[in-house]
mmCIF file of the N, C-alpha and C atoms, coordinates in Angstrom:
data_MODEL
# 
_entry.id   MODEL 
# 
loop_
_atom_site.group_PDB 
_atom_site.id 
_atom_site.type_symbol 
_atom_site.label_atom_id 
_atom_site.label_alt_id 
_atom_site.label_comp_id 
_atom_site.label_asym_id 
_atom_site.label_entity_id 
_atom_site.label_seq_id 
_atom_site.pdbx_PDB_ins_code 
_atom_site.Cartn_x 
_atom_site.Cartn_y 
_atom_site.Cartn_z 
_atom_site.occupancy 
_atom_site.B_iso_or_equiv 
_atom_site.pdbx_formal_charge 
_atom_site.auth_seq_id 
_atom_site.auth_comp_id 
_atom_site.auth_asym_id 
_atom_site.auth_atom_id 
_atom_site.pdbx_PDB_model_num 
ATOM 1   N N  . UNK A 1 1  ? -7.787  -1.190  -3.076  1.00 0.00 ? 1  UNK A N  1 
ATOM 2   C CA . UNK A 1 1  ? -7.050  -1.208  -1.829  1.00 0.00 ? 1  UNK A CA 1 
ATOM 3   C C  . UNK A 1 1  ? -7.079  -2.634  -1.297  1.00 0.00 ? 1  UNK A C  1 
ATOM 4   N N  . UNK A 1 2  ? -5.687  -3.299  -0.997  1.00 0.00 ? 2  UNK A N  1 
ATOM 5   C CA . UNK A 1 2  ? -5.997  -4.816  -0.282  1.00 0.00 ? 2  UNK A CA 1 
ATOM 6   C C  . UNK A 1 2  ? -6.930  -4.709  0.782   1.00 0.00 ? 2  UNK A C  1 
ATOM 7   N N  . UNK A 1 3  ? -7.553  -5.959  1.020   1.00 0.00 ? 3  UNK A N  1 
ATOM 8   C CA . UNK A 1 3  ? -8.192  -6.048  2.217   1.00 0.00 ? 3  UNK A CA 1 
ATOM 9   C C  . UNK A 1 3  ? -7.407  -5.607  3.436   1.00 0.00 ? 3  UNK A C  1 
ATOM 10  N N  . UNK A 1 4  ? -6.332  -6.173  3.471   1.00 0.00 ? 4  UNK A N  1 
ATOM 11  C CA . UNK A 1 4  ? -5.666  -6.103  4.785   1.00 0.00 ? 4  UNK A CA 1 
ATOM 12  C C  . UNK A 1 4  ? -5.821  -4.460  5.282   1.00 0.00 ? 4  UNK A C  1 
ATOM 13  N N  . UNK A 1 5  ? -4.985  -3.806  4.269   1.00 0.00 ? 5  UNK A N  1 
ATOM 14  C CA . UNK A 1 5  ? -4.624  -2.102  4.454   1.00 0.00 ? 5  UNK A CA 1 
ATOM 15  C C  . UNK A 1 5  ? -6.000  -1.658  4.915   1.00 0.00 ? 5  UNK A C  1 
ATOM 16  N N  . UNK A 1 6  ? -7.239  -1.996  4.603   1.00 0.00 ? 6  UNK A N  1 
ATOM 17  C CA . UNK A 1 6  ? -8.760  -1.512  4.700   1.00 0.00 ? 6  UNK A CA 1 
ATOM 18  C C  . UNK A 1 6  ? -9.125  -1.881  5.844   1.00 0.00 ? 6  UNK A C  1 
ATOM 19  N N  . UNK A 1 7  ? -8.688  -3.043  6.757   1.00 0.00 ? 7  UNK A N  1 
ATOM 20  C CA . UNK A 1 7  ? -9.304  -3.577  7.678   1.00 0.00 ? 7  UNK A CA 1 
ATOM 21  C C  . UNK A 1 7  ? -8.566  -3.241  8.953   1.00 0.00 ? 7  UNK A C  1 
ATOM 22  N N  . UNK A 1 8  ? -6.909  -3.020  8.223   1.00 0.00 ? 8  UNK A N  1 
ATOM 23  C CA . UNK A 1 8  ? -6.257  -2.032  9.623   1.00 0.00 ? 8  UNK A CA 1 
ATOM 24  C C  . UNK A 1 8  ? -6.475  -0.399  9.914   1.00 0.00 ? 8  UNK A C  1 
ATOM 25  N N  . UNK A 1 9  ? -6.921  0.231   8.391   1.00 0.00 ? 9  UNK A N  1 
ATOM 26  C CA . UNK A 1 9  ? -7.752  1.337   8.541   1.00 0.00 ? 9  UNK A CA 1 
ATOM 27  C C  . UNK A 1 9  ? -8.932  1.509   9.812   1.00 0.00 ? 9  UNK A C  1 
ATOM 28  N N  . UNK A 1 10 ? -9.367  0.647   9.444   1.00 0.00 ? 10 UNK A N  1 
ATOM 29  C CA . UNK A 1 10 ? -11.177 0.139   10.386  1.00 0.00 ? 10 UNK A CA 1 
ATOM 30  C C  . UNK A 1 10 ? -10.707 0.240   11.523  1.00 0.00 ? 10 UNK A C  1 
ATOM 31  N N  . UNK A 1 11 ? -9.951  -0.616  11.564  1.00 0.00 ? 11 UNK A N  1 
ATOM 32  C CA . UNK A 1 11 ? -9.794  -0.664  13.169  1.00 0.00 ? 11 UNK A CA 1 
ATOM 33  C C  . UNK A 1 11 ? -9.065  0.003   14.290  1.00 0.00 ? 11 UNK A C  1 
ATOM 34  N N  . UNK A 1 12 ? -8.018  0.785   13.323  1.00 0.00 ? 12 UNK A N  1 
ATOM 35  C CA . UNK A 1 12 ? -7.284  1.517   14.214  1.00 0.00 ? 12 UNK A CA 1 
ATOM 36  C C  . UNK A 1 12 ? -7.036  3.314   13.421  1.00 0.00 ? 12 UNK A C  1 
ATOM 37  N N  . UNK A 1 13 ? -7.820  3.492   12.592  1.00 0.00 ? 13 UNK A N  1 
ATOM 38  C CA . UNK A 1 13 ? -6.974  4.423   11.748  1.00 0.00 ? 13 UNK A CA 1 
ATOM 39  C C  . UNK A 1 13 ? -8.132  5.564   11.882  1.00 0.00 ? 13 UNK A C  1 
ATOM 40  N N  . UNK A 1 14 ? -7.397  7.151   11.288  1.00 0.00 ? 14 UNK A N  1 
ATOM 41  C CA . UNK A 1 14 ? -8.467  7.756   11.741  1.00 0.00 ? 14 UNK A CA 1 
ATOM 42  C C  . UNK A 1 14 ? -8.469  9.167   10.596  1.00 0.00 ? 14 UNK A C  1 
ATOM 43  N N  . UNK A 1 15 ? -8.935  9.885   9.982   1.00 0.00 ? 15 UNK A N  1 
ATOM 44  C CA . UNK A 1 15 ? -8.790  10.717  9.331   1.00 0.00 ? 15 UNK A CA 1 
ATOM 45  C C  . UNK A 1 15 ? -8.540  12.083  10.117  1.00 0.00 ? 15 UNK A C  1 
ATOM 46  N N  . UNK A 1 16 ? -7.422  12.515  9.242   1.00 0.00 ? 16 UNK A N  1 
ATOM 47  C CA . UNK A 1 16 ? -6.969  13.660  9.631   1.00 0.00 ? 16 UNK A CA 1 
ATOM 48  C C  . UNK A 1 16 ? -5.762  14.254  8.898   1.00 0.00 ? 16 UNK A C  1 
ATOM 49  N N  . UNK A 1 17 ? -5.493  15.978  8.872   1.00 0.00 ? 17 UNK A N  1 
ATOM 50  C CA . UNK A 1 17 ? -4.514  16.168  7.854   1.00 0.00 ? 17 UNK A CA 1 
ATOM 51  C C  . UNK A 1 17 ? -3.722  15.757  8.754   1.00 0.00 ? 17 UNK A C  1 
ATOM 52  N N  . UNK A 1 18 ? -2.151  15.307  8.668   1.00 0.00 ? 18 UNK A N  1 
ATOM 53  C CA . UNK A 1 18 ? -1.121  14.834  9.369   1.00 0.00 ? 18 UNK A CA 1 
ATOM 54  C C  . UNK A 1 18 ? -0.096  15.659  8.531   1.00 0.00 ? 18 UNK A C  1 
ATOM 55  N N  . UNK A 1 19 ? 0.119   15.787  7.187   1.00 0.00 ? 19 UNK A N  1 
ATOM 56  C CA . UNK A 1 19 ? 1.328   16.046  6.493   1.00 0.00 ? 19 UNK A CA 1 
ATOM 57  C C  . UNK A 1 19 ? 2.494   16.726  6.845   1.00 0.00 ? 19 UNK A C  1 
ATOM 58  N N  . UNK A 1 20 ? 1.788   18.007  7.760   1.00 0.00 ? 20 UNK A N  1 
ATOM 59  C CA . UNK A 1 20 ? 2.773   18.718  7.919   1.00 0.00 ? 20 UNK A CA 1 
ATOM 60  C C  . UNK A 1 20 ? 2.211   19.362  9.595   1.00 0.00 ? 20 UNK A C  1 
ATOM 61  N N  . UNK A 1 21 ? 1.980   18.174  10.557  1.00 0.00 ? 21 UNK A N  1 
ATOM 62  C CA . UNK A 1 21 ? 2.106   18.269  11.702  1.00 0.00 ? 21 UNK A CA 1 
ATOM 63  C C  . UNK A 1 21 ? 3.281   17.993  12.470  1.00 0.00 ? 21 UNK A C  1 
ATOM 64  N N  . UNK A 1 22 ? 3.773   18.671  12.972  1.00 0.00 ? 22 UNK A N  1 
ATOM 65  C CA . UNK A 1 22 ? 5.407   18.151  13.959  1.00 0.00 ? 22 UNK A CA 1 
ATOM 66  C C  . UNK A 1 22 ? 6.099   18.171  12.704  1.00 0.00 ? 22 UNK A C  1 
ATOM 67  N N  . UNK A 1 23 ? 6.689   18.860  12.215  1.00 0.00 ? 23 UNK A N  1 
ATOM 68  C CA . UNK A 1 23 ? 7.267   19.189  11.310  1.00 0.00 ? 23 UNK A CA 1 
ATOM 69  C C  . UNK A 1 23 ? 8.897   19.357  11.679  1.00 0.00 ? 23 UNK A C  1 
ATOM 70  N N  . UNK A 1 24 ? 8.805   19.850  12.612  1.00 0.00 ? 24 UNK A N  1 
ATOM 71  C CA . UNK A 1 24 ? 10.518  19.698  13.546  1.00 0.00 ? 24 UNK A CA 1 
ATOM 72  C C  . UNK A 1 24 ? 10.765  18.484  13.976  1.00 0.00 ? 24 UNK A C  1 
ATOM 73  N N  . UNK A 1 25 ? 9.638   18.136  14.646  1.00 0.00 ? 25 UNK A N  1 
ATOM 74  C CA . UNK A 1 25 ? 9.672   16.594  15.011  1.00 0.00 ? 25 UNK A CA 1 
ATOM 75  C C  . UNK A 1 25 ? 10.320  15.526  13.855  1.00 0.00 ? 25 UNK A C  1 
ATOM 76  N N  . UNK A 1 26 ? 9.368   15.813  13.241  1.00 0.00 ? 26 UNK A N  1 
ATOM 77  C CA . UNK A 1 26 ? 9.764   14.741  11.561  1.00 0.00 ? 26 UNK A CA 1 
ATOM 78  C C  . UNK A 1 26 ? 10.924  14.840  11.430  1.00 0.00 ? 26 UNK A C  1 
ATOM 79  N N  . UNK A 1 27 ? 11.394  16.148  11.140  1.00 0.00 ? 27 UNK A N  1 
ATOM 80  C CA . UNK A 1 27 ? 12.913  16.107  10.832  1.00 0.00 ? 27 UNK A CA 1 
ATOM 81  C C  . UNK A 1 27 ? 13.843  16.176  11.716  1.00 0.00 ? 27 UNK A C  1 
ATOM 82  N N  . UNK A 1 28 ? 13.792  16.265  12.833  1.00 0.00 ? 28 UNK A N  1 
ATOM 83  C CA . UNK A 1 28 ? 14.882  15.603  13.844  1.00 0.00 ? 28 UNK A CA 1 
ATOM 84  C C  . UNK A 1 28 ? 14.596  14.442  13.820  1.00 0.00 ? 28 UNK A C  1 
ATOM 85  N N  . UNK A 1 29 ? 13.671  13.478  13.399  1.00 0.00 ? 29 UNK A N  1 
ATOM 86  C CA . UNK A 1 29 ? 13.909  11.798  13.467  1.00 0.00 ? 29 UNK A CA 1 
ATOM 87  C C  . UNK A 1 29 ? 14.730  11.356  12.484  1.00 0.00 ? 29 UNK A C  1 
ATOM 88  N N  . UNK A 1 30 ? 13.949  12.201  10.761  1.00 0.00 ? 30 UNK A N  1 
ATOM 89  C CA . UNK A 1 30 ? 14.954  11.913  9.651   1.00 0.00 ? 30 UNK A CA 1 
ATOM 90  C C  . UNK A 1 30 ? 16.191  12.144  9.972   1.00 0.00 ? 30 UNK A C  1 
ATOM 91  N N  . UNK A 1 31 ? 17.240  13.421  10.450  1.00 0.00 ? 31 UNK A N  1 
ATOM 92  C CA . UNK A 1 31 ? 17.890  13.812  10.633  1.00 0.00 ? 31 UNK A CA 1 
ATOM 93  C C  . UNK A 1 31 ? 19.087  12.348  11.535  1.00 0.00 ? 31 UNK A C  1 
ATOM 94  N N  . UNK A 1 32 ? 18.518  12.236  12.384  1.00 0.00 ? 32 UNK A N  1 
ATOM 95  C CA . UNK A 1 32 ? 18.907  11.556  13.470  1.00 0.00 ? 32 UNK A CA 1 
ATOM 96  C C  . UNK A 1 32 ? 18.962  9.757   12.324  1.00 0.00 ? 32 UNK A C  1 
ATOM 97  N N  . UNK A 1 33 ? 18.054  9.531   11.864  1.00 0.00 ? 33 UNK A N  1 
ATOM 98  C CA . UNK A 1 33 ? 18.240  8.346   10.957  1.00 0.00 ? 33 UNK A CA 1 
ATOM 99  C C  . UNK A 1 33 ? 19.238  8.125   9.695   1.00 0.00 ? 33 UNK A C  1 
ATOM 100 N N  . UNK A 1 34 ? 19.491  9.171   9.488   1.00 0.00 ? 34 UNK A N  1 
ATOM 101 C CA . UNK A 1 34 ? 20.060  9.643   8.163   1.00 0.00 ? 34 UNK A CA 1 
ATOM 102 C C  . UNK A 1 34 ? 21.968  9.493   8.769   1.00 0.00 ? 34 UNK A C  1 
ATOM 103 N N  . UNK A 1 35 ? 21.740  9.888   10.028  1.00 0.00 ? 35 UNK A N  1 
ATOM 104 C CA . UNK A 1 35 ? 23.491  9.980   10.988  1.00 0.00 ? 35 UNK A CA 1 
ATOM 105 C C  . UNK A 1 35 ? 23.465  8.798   11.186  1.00 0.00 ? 35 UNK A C  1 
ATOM 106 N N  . UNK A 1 36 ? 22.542  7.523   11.328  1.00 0.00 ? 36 UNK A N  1 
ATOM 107 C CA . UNK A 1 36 ? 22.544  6.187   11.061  1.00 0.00 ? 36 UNK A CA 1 
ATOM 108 C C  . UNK A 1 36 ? 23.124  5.510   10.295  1.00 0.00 ? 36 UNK A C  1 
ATOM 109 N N  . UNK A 1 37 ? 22.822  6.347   9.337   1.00 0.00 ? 37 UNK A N  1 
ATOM 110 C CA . UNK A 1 37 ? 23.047  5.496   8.190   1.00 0.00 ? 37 UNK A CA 1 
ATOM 111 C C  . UNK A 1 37 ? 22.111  5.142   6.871   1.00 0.00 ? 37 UNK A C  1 
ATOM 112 N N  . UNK A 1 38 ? 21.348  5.371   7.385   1.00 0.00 ? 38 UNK A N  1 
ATOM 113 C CA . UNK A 1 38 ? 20.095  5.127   6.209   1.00 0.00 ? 38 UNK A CA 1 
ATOM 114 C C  . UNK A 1 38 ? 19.768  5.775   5.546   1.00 0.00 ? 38 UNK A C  1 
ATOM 115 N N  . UNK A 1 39 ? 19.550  4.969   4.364   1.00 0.00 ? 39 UNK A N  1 
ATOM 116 C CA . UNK A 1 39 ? 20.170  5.633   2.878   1.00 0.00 ? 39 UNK A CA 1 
ATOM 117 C C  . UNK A 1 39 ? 18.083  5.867   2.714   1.00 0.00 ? 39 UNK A C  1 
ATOM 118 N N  . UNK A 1 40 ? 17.793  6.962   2.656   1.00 0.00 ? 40 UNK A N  1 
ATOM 119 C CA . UNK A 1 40 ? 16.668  7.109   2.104   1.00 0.00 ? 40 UNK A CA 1 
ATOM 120 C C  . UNK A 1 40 ? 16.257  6.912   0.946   1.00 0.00 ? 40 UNK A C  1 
ATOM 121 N N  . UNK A 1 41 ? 17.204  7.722   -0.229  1.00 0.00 ? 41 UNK A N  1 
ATOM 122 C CA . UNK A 1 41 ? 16.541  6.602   -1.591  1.00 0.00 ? 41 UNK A CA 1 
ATOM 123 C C  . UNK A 1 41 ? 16.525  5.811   -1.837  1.00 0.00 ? 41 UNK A C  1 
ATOM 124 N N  . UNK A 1 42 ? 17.333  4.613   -0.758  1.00 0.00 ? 42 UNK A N  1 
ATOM 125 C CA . UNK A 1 42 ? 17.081  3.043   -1.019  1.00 0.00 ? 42 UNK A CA 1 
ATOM 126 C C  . UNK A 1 42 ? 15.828  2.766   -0.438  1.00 0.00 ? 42 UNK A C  1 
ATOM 127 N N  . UNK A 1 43 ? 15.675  3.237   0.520   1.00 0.00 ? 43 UNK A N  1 
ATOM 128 C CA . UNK A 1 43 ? 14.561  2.936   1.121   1.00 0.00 ? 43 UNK A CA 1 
ATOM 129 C C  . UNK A 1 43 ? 13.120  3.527   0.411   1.00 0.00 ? 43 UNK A C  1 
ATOM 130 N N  . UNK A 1 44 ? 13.081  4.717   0.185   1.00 0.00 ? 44 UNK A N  1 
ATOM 131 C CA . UNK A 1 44 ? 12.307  5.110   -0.866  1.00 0.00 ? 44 UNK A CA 1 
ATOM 132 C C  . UNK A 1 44 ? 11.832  3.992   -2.283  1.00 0.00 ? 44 UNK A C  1 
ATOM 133 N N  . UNK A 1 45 ? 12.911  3.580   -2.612  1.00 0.00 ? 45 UNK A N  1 
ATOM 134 C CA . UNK A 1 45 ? 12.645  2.856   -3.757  1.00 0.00 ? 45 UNK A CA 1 
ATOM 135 C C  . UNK A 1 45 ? 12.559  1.395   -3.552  1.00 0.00 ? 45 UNK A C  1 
ATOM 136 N N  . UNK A 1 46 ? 12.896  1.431   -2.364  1.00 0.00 ? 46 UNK A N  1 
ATOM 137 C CA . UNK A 1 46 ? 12.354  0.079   -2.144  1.00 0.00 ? 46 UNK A CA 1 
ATOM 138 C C  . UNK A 1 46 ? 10.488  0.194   -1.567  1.00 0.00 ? 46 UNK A C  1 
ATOM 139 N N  . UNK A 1 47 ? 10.533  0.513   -0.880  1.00 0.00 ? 47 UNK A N  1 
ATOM 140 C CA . UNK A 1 47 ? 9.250   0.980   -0.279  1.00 0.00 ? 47 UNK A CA 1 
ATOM 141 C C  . UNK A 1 47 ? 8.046   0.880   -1.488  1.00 0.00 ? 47 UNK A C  1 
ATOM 142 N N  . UNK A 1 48 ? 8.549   1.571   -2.718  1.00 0.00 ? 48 UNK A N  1 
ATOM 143 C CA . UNK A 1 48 ? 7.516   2.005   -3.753  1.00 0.00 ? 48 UNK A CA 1 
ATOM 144 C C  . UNK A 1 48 ? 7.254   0.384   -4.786  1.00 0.00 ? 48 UNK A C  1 
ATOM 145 N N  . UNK A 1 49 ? 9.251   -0.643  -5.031  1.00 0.00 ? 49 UNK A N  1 
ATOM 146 C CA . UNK A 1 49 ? 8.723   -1.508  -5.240  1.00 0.00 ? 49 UNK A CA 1 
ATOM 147 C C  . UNK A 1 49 ? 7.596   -2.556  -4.926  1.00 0.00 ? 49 UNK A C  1 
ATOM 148 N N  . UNK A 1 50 ? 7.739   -2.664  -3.518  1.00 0.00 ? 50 UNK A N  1 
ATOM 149 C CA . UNK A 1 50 ? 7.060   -3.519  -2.855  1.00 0.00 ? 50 UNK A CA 1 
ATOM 150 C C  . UNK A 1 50 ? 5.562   -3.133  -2.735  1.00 0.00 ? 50 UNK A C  1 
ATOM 151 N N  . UNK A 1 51 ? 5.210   -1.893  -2.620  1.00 0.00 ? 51 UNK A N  1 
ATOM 152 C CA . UNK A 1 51 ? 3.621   -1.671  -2.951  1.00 0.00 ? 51 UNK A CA 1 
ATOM 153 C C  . UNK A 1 51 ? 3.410   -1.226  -3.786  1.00 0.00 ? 51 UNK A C  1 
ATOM 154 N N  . UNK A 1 52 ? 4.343   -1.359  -4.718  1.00 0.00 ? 52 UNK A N  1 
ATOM 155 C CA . UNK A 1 52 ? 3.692   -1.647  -6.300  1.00 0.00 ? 52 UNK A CA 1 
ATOM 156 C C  . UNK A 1 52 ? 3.175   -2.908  -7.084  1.00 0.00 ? 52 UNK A C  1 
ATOM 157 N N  . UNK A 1 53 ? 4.146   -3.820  -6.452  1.00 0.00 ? 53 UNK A N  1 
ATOM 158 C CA . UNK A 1 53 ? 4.240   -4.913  -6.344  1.00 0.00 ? 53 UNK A CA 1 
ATOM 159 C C  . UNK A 1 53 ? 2.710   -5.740  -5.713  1.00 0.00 ? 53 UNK A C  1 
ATOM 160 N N  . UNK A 1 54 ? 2.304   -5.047  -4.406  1.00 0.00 ? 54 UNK A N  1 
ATOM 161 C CA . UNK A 1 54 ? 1.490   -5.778  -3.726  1.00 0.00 ? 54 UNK A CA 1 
ATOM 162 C C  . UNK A 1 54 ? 0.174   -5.404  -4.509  1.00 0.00 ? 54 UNK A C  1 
ATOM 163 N N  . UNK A 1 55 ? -0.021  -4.089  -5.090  1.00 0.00 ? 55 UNK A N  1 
ATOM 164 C CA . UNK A 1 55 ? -1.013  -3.572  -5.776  1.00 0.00 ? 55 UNK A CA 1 
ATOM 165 C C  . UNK A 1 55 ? -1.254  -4.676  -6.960  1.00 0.00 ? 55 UNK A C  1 
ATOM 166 N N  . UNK A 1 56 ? -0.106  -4.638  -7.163  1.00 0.00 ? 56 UNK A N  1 
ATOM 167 C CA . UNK A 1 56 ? -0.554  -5.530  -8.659  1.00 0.00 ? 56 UNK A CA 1 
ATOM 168 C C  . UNK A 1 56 ? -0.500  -6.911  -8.649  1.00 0.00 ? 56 UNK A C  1 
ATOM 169 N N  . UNK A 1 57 ? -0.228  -7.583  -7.323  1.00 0.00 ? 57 UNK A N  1 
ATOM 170 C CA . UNK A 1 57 ? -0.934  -9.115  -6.998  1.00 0.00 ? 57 UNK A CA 1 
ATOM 171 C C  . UNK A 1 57 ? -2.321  -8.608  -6.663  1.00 0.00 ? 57 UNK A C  1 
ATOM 172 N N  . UNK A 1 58 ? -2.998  -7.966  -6.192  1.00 0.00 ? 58 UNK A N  1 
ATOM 173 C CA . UNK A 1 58 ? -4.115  -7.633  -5.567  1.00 0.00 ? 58 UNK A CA 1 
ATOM 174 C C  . UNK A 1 58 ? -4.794  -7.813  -7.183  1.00 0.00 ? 58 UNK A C  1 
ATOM 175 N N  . UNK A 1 59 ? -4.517  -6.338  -7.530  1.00 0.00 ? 59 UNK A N  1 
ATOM 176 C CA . UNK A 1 59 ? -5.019  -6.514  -9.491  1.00 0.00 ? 59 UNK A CA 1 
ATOM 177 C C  . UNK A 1 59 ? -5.535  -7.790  -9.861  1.00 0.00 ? 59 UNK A C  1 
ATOM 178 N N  . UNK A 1 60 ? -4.398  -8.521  -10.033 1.00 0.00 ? 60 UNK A N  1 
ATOM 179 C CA . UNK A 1 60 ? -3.910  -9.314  -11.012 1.00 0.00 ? 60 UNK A CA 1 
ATOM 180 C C  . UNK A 1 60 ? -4.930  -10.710 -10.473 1.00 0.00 ? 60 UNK A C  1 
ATOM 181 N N  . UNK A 1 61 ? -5.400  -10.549 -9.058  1.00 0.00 ? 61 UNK A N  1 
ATOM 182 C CA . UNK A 1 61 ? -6.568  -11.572 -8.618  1.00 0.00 ? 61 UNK A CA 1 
ATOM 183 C C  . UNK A 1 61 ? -7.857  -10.943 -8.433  1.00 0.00 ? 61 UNK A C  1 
ATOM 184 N N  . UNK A 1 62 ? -8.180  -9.692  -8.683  1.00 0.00 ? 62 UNK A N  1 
ATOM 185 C CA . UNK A 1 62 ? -9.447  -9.011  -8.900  1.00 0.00 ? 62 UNK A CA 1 
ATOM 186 C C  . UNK A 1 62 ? -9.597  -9.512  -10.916 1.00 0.00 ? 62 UNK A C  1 
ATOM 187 N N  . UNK A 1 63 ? -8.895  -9.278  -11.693 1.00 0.00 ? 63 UNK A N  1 
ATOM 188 C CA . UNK A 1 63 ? -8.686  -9.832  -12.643 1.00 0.00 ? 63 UNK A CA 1 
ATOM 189 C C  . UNK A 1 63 ? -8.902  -11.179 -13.159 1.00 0.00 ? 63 UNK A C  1 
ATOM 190 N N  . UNK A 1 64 ? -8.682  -11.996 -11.892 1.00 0.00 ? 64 UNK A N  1 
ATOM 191 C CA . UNK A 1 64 ? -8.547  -13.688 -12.283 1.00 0.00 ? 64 UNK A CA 1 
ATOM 192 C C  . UNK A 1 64 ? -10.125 -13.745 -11.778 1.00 0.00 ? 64 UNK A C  1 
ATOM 193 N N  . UNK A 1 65 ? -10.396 -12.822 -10.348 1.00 0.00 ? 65 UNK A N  1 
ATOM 194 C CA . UNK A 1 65 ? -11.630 -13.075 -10.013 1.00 0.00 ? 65 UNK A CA 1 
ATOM 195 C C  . UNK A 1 65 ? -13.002 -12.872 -11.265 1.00 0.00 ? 65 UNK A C  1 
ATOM 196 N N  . UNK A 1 66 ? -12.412 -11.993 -12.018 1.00 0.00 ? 66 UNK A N  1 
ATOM 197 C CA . UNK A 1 66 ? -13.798 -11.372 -12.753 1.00 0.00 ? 66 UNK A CA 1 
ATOM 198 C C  . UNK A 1 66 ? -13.869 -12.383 -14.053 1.00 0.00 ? 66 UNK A C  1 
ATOM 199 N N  . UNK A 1 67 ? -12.518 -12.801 -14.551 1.00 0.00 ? 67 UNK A N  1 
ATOM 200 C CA . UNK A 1 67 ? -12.512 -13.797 -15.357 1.00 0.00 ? 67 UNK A CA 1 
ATOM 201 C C  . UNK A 1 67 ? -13.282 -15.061 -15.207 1.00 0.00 ? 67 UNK A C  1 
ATOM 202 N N  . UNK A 1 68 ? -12.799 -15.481 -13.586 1.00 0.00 ? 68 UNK A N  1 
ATOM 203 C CA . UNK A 1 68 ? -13.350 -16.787 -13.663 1.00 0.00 ? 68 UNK A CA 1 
ATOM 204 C C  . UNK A 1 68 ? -15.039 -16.431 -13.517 1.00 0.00 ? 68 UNK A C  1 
ATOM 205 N N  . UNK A 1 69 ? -15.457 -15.806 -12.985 1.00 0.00 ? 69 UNK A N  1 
ATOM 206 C CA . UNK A 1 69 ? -17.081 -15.207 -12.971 1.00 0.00 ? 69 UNK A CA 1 
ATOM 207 C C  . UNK A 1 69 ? -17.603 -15.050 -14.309 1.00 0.00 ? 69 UNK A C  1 
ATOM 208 N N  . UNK A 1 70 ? -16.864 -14.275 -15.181 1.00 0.00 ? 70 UNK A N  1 
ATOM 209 C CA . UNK A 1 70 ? -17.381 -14.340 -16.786 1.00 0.00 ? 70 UNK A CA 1 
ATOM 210 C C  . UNK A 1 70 ? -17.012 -15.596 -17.288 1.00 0.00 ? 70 UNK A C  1 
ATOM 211 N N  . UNK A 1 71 ? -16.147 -16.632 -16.886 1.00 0.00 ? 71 UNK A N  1 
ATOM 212 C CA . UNK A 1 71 ? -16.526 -18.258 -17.844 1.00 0.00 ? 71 UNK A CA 1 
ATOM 213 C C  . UNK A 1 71 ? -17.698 -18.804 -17.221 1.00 0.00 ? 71 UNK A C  1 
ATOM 214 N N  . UNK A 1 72 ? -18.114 -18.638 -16.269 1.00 0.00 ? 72 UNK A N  1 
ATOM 215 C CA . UNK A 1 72 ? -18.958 -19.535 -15.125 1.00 0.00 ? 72 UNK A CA 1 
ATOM 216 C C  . UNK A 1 72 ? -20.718 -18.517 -15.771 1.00 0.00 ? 72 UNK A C  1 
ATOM 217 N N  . UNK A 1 73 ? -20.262 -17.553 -16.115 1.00 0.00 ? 73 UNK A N  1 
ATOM 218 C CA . UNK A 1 73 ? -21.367 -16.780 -16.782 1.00 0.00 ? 73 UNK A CA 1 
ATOM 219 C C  . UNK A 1 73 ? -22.216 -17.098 -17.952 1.00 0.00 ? 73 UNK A C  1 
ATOM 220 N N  . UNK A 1 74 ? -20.435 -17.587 -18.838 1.00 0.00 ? 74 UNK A N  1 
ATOM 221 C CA . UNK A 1 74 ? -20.595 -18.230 -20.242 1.00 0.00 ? 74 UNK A CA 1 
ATOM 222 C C  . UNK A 1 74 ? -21.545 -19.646 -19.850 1.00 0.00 ? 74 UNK A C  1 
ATOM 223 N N  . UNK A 1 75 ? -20.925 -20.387 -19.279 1.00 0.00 ? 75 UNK A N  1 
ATOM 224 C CA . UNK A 1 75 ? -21.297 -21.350 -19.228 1.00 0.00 ? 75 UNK A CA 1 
ATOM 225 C C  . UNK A 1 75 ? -22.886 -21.808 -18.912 1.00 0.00 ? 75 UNK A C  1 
ATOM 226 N N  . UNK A 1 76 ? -23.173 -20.796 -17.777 1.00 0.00 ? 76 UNK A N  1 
ATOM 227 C CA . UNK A 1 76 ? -24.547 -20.966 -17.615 1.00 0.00 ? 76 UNK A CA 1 
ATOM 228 C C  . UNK A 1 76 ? -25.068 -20.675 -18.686 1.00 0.00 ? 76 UNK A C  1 
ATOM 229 N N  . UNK A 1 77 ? -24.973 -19.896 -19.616 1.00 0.00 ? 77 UNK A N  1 
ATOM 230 C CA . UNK A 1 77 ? -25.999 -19.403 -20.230 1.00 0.00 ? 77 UNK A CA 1 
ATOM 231 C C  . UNK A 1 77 ? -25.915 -19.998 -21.446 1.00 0.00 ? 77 UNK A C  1 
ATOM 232 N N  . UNK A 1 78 ? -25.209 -21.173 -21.319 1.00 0.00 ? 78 UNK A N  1 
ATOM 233 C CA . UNK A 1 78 ? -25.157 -21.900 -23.017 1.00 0.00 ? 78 UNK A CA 1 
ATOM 234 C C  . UNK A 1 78 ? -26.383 -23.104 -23.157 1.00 0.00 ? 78 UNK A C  1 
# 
């Protein structure tokens, strides 16, 4: 999980089921957004690029992190 998402958890976030609270609610907003104009599977698929995306910069420097720790490992121990 990025830091960021973890640290706005902390501070403002709170456990609880939500999924299917206000359930009329939910869908009179979709409803009402949708007479907008807004195309939900764009948004859907955009949504999923971008934190797929962010997941795997996150990766991809937990990765660089453990690398550079195992040369610095090598090295000491030569």
């Amino acid at each position: 999980m990025p830091d960021q998402a973890l640290q706005a958890f902390i501070d403002h976030g709170s456990v609880a089921r939500t999924i299917d609270a206000n359930l009329s609610e939910a869908e009179g907003i979709y409803s009402a957004l949708e007479k907008l104009g807004i195309d939900w599977v764009f948004v859907g698929s955009q949504l999923e690029l971008e934190g797929v995306d962010s997941f795997k910069k996150s990766f991809d420097s937990l990765l660089d992190s453990l690398q550079e720790k195992a040369n610095t490992l090598k090295l000491v121990n030569l």
